[in-house]
C-alpha positions as CSV (number, residue, x, y, z in Angstrom):
1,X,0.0,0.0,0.0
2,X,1.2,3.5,-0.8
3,X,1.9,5.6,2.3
4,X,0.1,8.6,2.5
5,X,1.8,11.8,1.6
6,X,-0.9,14.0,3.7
7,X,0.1,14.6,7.5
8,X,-3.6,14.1,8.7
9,X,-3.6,11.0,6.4
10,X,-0.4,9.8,7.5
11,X,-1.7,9.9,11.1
12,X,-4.8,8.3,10.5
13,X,-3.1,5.8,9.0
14,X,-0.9,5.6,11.8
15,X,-3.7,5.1,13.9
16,X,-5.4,2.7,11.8
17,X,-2.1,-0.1,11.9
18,X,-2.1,0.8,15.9
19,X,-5.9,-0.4,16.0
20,X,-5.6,-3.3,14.2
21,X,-2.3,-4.7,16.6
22,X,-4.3,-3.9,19.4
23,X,-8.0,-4.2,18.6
24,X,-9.5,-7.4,16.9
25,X,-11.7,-5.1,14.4
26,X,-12.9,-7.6,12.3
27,X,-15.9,-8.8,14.4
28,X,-18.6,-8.4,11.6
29,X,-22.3,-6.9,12.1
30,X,-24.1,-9.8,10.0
31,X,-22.9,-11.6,12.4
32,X,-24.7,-10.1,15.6
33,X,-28.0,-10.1,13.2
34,X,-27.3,-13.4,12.7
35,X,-27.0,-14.5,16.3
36,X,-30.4,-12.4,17.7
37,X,-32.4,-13.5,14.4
38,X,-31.3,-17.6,16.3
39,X,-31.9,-16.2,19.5
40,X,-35.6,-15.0,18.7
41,X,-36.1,-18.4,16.7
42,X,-35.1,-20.1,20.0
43,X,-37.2,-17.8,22.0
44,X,-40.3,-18.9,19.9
45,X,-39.8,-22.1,20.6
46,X,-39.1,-22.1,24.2
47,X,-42.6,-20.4,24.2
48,X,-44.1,-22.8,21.9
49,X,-42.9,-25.8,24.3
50,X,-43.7,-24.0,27.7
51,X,-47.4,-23.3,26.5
52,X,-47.8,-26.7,24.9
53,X,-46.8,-28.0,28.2
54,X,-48.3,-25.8,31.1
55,X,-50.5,-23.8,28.6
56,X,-50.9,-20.2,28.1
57,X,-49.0,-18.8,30.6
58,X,-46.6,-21.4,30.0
59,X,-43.2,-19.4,31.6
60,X,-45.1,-17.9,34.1
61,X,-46.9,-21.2,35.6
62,X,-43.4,-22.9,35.1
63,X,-41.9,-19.9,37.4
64,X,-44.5,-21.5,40.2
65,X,-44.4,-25.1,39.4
66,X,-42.7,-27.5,41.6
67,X,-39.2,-29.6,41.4
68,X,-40.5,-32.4,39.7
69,X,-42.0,-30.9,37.0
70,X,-39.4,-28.3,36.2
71,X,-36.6,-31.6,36.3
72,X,-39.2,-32.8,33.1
73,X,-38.8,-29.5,31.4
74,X,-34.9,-29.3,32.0
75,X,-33.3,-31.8,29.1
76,X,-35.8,-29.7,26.8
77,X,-34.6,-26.7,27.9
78,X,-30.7,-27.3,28.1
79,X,-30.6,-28.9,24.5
80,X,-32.7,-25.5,23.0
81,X,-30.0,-23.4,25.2
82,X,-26.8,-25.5,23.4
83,X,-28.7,-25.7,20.2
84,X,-29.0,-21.8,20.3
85,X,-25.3,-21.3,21.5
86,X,-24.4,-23.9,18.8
87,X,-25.7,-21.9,16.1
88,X,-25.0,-18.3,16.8
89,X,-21.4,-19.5,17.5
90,X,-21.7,-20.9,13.6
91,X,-23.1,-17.9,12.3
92,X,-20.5,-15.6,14.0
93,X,-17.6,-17.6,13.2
94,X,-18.8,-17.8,9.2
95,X,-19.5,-14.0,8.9
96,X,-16.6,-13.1,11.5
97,X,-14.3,-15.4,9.5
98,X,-15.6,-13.6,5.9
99,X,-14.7,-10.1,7.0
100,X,-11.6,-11.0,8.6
101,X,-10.6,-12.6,5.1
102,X,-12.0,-9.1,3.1
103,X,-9.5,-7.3,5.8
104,X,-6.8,-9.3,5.1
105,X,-6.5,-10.1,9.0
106,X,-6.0,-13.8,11.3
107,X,-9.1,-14.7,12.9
108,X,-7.3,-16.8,15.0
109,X,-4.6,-14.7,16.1
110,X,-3.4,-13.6,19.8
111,X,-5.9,-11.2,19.2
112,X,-8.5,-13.0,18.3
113,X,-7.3,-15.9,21.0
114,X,-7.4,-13.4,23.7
115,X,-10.9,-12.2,23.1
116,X,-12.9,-15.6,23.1
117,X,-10.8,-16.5,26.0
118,X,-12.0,-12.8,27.9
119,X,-15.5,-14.0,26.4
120,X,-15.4,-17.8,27.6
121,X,-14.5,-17.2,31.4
122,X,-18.0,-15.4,32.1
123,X,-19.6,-17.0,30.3
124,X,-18.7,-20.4,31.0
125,X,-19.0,-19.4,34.8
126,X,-22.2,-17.7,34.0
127,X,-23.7,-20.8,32.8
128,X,-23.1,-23.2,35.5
129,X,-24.5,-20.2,38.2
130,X,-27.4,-20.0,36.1
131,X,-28.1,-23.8,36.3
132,X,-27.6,-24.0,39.9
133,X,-30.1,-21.3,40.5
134,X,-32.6,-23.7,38.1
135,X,-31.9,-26.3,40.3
136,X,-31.7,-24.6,44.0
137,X,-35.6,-23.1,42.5
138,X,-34.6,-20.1,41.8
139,X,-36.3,-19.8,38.3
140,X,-36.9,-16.5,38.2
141,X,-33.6,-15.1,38.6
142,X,-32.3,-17.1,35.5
143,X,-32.7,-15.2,32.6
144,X,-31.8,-12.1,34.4
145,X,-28.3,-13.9,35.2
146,X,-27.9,-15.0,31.9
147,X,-27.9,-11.5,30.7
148,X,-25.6,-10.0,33.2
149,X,-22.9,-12.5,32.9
150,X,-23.4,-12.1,29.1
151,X,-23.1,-8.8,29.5
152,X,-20.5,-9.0,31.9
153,X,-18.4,-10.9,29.2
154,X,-19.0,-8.3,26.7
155,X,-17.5,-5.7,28.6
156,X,-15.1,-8.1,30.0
157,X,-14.2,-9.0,26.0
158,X,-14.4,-4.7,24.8
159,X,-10.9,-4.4,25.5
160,X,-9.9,-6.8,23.0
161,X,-12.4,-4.9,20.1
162,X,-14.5,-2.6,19.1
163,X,-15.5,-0.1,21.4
164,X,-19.6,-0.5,20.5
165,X,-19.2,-3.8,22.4
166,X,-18.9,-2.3,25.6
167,X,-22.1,-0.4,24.7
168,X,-23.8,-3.6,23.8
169,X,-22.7,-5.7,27.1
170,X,-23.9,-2.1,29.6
171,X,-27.0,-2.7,27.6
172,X,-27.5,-6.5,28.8
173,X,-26.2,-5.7,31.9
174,X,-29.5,-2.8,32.6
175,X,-31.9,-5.4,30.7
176,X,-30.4,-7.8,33.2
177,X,-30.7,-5.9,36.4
178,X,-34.6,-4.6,35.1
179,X,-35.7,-8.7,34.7
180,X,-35.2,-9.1,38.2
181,X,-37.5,-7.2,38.9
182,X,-40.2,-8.9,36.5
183,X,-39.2,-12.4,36.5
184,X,-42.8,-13.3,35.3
185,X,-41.4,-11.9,32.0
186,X,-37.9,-13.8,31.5
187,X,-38.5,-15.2,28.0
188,X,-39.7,-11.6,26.5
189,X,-36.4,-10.4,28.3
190,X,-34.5,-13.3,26.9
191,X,-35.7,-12.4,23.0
192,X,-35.2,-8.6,23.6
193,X,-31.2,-9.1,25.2
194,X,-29.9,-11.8,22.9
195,X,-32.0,-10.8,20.0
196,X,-33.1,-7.7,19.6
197,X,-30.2,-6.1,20.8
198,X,-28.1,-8.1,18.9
199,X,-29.4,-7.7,15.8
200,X,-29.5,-3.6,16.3
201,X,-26.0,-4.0,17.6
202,X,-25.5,-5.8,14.4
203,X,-27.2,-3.0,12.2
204,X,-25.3,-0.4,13.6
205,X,-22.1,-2.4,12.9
206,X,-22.7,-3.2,9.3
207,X,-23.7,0.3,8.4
208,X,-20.7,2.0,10.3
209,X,-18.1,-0.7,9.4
210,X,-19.2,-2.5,6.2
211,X,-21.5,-1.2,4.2
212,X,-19.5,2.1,2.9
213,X,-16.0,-0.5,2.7
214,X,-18.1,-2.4,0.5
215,X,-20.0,0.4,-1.8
């Protein structure tokens, strides 16, 4: 690449190469709308199981049902959970791994390395709290721990990225503290967290990163 013979040019090109050893800046937008658009499909089904099985209110009346039954609905449950982690992780990696190649950058660099281990601790630790609180009967506060330990990882992860990440994981962290105060609405808080917000997370990505590189 020529170097730029401008001094504000040169500098923000300067910039630029300090970014990209610092920063992994190839996380791609089509891939948070990818991940919420699996989130709300796994949110609809969720629903679609809970009111096939305790009917209309089908969260709310497992919220108040006893051990036994909510031990039924638990193998249901952790396989839609894996099945939705499974395929956001897919989605990511594909779109993550396009851009990366358009940019001409690792995906699994130190970088890159270092950011899904900052994302993994949380998270993985996230998961097995939340478990035990669907065990000990504390229903309720499930959802609302997913999304502050996802959030937690987020910000946890920001250092390694772009800077709208840390925007995104505050975000889950206020959905997450709000749901425990309305645990009678955890899957509505679920789709809004890891899908809504994901996919305008993912919107404002593409537009501010993508779209004009690729016009």
């Amino acid at each position: 690449m020529k170097p730029a013979t401008d001094p504000l040019a040169q500098l923000t090109e300067i910039r630029a190469i300090m970014e990209r050893s610092s920063r992994f800046i190839s996380l791609s937008g089509l891939s948070g709308v990818g991940a919420g658009v699996v989130a709300l499909v796994g949110a609809g089904i969720g629903h679609l199981y809970l009111r096939e099985q305790y009917g209309e209110q089908g969260f709310y009346r497992l919220l108040n049902s006893d051990q036994g039954q909510r031990m039924v609905a638990l193998p249901f449950l952790l396989g839609l959970a894996t099945a939705i982690i499974l395929f956001a992780l897919v989605v990511a990696f594909y779109f993550t791994q396009r851009r990366a190649k358009q940019d001409g950058a690792v995906l699994w660099s130190s970088l890159g390395r270092r950011l899904v281990l900052s994302l993994a601790i949380p998270l993985v630790a996230g998961g097995l709290f939340c478990l035990q609180l669907y065990l000990k009967s504390a229903l309720g506060m499930v959802v609302p721990g997913m999304l502050l330990f996802y959030g937690v990882a987020l910000l946890n992860a920001s250092k390694y990225t772009l800077d709208e990440i840390r925007l995104l994981g505050l975000t889950e962290i206020a959905l997450g503290l709000v749901a425990t105060l309305l645990p009678g609405f955890g899957l509505a808080f679920f789709a809004l967290g890891f899908g809504l917000c994901h996919i305008g997370y993912g919107l404002l990505m593409y537009n501010r990163y993508e779209r004009i590189a690729q016009s």
